[in-house]
PyMOL Python script that loads the backbone (N, CA, C, O; Angstrom):
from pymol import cmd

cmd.read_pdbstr("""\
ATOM      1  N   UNK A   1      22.560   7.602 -13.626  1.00  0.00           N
ATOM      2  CA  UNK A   1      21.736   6.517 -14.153  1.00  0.00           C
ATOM      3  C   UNK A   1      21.488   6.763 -15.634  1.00  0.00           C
ATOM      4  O   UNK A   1      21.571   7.800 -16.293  1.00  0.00           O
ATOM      5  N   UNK A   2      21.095   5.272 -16.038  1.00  0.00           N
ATOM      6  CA  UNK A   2      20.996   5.913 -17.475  1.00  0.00           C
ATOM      7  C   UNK A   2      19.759   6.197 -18.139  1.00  0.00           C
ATOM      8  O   UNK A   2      19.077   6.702 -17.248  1.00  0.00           O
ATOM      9  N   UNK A   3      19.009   6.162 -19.286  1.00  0.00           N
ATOM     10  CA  UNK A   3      17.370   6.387 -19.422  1.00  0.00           C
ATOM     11  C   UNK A   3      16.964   5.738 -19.288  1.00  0.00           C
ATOM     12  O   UNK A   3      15.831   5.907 -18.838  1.00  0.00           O
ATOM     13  N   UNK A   4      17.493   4.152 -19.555  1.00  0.00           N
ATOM     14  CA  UNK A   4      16.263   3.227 -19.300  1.00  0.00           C
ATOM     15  C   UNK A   4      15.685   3.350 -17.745  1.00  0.00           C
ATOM     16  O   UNK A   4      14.512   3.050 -17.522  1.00  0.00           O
ATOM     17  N   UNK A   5      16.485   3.763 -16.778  1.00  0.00           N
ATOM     18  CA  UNK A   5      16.621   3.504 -15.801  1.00  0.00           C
ATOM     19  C   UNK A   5      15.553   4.297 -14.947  1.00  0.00           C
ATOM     20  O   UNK A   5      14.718   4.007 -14.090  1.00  0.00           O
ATOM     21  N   UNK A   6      16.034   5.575 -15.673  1.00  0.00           N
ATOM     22  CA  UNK A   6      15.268   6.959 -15.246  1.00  0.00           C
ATOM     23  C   UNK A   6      14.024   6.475 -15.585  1.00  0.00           C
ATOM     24  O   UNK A   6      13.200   6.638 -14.684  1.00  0.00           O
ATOM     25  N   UNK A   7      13.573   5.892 -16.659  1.00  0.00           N
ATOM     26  CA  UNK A   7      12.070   5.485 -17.064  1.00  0.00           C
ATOM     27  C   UNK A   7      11.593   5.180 -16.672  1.00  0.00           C
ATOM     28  O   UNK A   7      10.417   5.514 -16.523  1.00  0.00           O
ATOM     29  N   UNK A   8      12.509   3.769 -15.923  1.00  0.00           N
ATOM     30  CA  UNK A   8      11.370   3.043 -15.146  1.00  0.00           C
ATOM     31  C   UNK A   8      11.359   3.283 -13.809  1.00  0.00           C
ATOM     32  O   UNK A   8      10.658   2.645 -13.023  1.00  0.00           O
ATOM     33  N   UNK A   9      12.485   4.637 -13.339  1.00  0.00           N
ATOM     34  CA  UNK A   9      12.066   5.043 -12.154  1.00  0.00           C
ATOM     35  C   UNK A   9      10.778   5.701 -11.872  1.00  0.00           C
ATOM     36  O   UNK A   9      10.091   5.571 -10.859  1.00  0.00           O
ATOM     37  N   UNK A  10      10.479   6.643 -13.219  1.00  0.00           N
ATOM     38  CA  UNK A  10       9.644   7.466 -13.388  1.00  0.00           C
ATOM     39  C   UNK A  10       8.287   7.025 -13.307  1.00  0.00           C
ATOM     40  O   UNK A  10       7.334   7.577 -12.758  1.00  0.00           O
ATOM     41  N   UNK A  11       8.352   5.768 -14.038  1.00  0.00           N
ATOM     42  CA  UNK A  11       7.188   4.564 -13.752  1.00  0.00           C
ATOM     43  C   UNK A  11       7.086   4.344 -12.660  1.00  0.00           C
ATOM     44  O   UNK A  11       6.435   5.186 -12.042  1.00  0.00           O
ATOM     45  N   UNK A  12       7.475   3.507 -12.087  1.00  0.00           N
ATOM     46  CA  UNK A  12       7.054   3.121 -10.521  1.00  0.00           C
ATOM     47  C   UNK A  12       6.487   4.195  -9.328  1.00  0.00           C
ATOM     48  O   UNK A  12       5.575   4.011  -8.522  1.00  0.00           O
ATOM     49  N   UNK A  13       7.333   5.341  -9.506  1.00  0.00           N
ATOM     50  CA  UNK A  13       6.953   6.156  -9.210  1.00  0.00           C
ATOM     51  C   UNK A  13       5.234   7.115  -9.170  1.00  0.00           C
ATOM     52  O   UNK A  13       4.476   7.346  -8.229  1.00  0.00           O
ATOM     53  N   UNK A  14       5.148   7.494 -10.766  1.00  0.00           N
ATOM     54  CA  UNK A  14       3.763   7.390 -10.950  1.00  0.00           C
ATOM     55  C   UNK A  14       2.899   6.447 -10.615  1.00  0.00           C
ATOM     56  O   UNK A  14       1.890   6.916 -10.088  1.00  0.00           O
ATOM     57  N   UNK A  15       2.913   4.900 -10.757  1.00  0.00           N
ATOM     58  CA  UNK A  15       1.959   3.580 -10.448  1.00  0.00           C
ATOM     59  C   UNK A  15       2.390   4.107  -9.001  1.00  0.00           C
ATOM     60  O   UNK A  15       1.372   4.749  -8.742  1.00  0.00           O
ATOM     61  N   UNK A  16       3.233   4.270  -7.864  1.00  0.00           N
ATOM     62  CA  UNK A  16       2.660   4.623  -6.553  1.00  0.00           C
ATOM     63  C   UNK A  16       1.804   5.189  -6.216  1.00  0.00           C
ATOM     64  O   UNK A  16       0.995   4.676  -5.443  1.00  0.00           O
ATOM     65  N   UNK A  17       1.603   7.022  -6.872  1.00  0.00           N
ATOM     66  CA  UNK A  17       0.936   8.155  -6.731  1.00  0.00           C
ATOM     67  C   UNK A  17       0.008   7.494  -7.340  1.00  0.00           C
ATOM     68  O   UNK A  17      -0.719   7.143  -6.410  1.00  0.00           O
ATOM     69  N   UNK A  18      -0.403   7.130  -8.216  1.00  0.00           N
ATOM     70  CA  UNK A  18      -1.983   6.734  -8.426  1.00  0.00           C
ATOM     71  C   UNK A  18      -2.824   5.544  -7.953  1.00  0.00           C
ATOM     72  O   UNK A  18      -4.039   5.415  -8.098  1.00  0.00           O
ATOM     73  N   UNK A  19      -1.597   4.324  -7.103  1.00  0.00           N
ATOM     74  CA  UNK A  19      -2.175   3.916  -6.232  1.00  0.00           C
ATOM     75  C   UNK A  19      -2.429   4.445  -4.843  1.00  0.00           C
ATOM     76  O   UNK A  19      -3.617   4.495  -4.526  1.00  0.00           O
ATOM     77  N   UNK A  20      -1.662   4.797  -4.071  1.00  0.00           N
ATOM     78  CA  UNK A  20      -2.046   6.181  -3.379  1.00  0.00           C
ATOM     79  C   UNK A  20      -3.328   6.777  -3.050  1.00  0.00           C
ATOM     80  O   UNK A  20      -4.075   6.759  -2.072  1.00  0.00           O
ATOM     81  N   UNK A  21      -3.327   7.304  -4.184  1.00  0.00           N
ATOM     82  CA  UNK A  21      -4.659   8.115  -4.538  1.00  0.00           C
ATOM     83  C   UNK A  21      -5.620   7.215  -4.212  1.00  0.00           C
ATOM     84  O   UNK A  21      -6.229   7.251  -3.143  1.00  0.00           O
ATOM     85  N   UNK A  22      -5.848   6.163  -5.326  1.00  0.00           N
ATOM     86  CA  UNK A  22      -6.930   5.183  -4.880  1.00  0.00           C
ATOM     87  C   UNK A  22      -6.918   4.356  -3.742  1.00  0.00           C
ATOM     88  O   UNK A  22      -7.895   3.612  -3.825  1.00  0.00           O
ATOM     89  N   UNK A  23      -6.115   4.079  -2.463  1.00  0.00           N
ATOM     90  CA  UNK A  23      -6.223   3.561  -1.785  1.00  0.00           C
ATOM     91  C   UNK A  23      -6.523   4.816  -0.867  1.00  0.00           C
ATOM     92  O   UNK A  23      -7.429   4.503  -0.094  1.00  0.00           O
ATOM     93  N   UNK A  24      -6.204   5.804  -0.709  1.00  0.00           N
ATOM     94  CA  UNK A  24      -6.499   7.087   0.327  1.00  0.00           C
ATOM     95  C   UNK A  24      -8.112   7.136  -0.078  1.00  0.00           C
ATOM     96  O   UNK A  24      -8.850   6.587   0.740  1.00  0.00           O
ATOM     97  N   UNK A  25      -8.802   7.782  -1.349  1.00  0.00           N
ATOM     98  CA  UNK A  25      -9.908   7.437  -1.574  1.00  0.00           C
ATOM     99  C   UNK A  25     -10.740   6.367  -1.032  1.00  0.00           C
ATOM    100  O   UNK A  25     -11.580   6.821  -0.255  1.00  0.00           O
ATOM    101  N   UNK A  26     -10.783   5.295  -1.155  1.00  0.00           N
ATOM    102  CA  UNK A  26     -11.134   3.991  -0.880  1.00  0.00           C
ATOM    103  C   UNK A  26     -11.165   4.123   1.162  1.00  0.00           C
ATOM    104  O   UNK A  26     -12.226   4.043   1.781  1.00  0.00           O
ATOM    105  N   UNK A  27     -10.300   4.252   1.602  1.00  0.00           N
ATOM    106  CA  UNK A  27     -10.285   4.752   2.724  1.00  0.00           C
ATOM    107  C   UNK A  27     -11.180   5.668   3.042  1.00  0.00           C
ATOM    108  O   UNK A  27     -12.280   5.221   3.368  1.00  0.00           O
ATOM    109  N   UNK A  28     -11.054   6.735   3.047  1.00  0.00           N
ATOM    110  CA  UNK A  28     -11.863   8.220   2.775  1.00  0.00           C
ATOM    111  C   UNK A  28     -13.410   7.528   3.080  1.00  0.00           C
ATOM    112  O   UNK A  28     -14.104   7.673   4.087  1.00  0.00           O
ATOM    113  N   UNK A  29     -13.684   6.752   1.887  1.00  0.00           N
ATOM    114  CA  UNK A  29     -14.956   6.272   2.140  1.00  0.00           C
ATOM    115  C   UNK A  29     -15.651   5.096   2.999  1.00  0.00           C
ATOM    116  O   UNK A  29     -16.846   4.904   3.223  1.00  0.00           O
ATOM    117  N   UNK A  30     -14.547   4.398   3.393  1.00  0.00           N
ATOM    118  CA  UNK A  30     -14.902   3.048   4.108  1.00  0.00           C
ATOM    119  C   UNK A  30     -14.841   3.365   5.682  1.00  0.00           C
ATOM    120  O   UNK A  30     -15.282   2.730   6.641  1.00  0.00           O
ATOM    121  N   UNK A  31     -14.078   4.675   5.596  1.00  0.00           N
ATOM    122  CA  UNK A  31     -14.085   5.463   7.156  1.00  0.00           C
ATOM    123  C   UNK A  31     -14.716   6.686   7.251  1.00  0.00           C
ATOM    124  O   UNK A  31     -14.157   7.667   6.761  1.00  0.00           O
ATOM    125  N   UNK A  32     -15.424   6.758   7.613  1.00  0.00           N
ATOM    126  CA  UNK A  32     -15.781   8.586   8.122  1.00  0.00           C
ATOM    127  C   UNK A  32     -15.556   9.399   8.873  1.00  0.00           C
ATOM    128  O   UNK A  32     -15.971  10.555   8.958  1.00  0.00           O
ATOM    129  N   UNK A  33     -14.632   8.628   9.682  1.00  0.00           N
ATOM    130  CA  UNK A  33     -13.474   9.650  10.498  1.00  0.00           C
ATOM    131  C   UNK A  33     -12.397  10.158   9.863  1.00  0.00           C
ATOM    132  O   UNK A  33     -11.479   9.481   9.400  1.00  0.00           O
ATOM    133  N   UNK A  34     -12.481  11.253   9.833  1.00  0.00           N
ATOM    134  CA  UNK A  34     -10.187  11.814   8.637  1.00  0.00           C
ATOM    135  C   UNK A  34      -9.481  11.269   9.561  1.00  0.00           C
ATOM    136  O   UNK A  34      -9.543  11.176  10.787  1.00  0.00           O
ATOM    137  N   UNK A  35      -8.633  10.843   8.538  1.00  0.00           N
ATOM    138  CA  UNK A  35      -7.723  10.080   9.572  1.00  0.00           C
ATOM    139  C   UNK A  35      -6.773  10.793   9.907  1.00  0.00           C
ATOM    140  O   UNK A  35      -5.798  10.219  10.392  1.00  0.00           O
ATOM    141  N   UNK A  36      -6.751  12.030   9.782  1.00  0.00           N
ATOM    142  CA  UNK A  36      -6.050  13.548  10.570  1.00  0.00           C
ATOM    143  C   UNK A  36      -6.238  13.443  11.747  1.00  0.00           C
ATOM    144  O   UNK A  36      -5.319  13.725  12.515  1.00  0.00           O
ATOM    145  N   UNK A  37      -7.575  12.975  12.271  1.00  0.00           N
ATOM    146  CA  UNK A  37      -8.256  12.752  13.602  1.00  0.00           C
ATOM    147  C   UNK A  37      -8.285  11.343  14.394  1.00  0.00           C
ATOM    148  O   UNK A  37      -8.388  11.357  15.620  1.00  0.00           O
ATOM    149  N   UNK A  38      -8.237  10.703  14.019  1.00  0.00           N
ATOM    150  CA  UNK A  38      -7.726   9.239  14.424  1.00  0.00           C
ATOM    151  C   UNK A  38      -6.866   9.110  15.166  1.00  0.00           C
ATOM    152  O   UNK A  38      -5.713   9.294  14.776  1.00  0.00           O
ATOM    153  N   UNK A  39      -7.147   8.738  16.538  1.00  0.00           N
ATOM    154  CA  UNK A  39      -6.405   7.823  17.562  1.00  0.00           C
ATOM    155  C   UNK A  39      -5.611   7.242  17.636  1.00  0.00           C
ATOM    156  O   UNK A  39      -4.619   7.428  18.341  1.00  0.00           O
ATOM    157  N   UNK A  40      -5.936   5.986  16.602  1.00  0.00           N
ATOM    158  CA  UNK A  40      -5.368   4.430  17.307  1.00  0.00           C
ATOM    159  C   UNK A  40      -4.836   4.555  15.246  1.00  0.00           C
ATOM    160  O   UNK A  40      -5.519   4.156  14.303  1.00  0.00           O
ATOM    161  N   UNK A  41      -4.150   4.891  15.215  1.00  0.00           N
ATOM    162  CA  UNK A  41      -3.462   4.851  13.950  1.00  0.00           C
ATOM    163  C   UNK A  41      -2.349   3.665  13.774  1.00  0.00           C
ATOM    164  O   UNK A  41      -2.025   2.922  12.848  1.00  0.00           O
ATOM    165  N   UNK A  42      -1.851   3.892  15.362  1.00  0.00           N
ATOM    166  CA  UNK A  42      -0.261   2.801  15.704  1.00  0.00           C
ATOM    167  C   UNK A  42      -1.195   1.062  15.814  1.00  0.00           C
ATOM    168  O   UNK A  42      -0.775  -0.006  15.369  1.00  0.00           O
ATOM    169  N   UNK A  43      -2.281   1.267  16.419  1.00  0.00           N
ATOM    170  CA  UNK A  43      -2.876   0.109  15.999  1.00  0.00           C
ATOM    171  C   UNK A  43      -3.100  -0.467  14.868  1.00  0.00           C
ATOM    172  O   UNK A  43      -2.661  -1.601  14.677  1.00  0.00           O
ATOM    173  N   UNK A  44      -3.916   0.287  13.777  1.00  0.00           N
ATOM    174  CA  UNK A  44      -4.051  -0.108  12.995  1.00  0.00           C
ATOM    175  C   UNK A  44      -3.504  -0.580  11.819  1.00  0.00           C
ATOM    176  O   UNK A  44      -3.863  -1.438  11.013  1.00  0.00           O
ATOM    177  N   UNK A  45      -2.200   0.446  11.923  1.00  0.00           N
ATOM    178  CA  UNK A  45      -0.694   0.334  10.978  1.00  0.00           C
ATOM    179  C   UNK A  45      -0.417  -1.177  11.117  1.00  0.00           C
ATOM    180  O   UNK A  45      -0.263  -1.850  10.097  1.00  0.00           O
ATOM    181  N   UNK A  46      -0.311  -2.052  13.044  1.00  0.00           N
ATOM    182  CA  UNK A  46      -0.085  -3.093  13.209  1.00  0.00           C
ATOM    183  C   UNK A  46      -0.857  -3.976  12.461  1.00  0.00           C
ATOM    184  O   UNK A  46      -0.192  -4.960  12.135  1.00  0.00           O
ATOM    185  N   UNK A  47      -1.919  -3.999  12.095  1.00  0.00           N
ATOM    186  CA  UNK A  47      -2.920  -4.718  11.753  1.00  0.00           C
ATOM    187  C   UNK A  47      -2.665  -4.839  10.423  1.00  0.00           C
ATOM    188  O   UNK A  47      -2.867  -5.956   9.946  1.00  0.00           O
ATOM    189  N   UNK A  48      -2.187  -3.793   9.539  1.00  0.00           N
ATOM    190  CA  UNK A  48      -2.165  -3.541   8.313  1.00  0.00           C
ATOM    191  C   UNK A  48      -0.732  -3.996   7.873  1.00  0.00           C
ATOM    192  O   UNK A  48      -0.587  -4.234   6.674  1.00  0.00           O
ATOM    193  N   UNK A  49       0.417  -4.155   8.764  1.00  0.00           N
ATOM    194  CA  UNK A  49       1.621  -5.264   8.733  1.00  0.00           C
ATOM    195  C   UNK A  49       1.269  -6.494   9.124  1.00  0.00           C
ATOM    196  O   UNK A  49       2.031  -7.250   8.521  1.00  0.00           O
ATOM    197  N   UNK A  50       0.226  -7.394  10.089  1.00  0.00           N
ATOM    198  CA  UNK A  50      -0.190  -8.568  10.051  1.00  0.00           C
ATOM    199  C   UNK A  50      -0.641  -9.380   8.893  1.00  0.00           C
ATOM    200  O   UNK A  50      -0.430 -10.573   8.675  1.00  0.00           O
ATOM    201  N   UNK A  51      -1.589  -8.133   7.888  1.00  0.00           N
ATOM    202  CA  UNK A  51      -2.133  -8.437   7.031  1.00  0.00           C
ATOM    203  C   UNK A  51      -1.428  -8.596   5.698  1.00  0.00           C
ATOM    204  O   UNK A  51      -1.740  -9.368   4.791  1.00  0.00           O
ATOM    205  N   UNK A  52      -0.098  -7.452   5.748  1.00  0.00           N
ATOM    206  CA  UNK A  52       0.842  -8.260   4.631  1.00  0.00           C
ATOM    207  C   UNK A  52       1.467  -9.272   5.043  1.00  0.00           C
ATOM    208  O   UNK A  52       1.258 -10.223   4.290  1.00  0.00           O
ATOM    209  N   UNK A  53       2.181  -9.537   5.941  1.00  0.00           N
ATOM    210  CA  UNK A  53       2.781 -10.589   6.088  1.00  0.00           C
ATOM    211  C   UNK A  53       1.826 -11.951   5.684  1.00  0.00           C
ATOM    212  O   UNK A  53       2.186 -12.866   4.943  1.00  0.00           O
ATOM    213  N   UNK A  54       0.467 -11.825   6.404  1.00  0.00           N
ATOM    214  CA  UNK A  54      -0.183 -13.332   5.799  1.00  0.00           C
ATOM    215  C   UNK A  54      -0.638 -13.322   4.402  1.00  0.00           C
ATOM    216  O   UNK A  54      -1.070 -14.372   3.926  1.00  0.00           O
ATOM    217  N   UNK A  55      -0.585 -12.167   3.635  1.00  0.00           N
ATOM    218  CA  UNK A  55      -0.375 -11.804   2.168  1.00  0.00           C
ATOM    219  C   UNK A  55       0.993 -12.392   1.090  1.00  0.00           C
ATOM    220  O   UNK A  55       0.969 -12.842  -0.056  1.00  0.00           O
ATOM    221  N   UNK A  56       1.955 -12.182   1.907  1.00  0.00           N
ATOM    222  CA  UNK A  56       3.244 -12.322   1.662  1.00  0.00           C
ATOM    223  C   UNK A  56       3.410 -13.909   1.779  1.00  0.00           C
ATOM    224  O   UNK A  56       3.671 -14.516   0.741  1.00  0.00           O
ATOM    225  N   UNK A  57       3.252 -14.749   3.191  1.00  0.00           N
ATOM    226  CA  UNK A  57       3.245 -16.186   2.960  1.00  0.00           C
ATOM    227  C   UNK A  57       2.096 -16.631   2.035  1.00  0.00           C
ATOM    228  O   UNK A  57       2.512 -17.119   0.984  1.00  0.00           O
ATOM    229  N   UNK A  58       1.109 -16.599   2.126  1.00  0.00           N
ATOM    230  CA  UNK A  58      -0.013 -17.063   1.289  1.00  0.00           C
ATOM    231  C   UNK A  58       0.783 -16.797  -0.198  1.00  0.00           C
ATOM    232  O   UNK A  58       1.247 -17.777  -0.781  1.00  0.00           O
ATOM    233  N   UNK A  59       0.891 -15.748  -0.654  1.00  0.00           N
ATOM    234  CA  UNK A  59       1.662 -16.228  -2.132  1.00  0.00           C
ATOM    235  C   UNK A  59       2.718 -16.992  -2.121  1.00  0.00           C
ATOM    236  O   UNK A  59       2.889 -17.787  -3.045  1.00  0.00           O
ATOM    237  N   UNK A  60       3.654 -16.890  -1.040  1.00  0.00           N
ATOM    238  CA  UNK A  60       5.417 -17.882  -1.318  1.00  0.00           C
ATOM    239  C   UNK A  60       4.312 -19.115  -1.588  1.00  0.00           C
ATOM    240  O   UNK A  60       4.290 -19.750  -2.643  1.00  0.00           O
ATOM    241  N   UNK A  61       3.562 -19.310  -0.664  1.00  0.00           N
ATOM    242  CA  UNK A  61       2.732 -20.594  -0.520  1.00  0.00           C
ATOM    243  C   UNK A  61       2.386 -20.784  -1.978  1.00  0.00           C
ATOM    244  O   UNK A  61       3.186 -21.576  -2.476  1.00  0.00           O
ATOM    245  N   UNK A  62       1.209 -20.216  -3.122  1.00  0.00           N
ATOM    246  CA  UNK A  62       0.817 -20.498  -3.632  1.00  0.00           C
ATOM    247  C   UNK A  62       1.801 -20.534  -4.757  1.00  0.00           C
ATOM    248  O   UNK A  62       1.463 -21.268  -5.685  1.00  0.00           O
ATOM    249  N   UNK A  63       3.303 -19.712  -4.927  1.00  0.00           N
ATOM    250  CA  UNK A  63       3.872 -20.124  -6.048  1.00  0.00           C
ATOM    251  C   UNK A  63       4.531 -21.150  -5.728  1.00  0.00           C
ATOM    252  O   UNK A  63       5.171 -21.622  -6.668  1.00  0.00           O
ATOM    253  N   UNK A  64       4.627 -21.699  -4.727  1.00  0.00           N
ATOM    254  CA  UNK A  64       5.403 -23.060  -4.460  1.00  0.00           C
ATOM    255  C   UNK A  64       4.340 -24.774  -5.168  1.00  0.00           C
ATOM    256  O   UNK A  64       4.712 -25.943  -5.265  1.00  0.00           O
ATOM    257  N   UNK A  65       3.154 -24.180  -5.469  1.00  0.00           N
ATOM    258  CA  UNK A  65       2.474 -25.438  -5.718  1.00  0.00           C
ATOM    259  C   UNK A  65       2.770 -25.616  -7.364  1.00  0.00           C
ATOM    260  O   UNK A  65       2.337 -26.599  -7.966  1.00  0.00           O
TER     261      UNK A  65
END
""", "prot")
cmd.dss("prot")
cmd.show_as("cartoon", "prot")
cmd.util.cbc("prot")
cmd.orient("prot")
């Protein structure tokens, strides 16, 4: 690859890890169970793919107007 490329791999990369961070945080606090310990994880994962998908149409939706 070439540098530009590497750059903006390097980018995206970092903007993951520091969203990451703040969404694990944000978690951390909105739950007080670790989610080391958590159960129903396969549930909630589902819930958390329901919720992009109506994320995902709701924008096609809104750039279509």
């Amino acid at each position: 690859m070439n540098r530009a490329r590497e750059n903006h791999l390097q980018e995206i990369k970092q903007r993951f890890l520091d969203r990451v961070d703040l969404k694990y945080r944000k978690g951390a606090k909105e739950h007080k169970e670790s989610l080391t310990t958590k159960t129903d994880l396969l549930e909630e994962a589902l819930d958390e793919v329901v919720d992009l998908f109506v994320y995902i149409l709701t924008e096609i939706d809104r750039k279509k107007r």
